[in-house]
C-alpha distance (Angstrom), angle and dihedral (degrees) to the residues before:
residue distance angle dihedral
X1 . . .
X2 4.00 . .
X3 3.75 88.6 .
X4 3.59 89.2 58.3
X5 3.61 97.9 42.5
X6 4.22 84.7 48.1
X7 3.95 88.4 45.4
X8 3.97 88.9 56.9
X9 3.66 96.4 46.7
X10 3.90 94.0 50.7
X11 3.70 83.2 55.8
X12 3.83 97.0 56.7
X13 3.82 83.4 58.3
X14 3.88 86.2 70.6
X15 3.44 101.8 60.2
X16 3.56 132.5 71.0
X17 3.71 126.6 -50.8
X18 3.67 100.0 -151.1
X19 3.74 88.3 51.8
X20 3.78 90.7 59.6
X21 4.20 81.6 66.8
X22 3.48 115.5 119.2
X23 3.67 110.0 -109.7
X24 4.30 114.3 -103.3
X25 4.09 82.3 -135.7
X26 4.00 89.5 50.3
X27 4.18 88.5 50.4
X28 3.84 85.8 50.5
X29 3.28 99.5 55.4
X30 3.88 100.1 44.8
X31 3.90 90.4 48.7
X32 3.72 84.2 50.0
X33 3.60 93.5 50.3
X34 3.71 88.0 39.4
X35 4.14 89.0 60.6
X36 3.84 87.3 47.1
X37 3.69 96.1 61.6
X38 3.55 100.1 44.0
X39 3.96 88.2 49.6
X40 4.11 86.4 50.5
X41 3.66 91.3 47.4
X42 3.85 97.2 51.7
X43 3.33 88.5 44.6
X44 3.64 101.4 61.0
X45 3.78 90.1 35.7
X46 3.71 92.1 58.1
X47 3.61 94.4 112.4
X48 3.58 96.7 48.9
X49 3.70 96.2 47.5
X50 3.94 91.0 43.7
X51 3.71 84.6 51.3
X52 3.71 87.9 54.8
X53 3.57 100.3 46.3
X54 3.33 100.2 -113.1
X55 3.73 102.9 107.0
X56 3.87 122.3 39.2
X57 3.78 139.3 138.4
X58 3.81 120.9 -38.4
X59 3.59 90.5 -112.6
X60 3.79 120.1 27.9
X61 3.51 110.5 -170.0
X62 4.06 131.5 178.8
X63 3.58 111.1 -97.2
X64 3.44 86.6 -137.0
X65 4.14 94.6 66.9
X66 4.00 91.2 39.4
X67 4.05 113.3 109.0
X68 3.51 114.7 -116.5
């Protein structure tokens, strides 16, 4: 079975370098899915990170200087 698997990778060295690229669509899509995840993650960590200070309101004002 190894042999095999070694026989078929020998063979990929034959063929074309440039078609061994990964494909500008493929790099797309992982960056794309790469965004997604870290949007997910914040997202359910919201409480934690508000907890921590590190995520709040777009705007956090004084009290103080807020109208009534």
């Amino acid at each position: 079975m190894i042999a095999r698997l070694r026989v078929l990778r020998a063979s990929d060295g034959l063929q074309d370098p440039a078609a061994r690229e990964a494909s500008p669509v493929l790099i797309l899509v992982a960056a794309v899915l790469a965004l997604l995840l870290a949007i997910l993650e914040i997202d359910s960590n919201s409480a934690e990170l508000r907890s921590l200070g590190l995520m709040g309101d777009a705007f956090s004002a004084d009290p103080v200087f807020k109208s009534p």
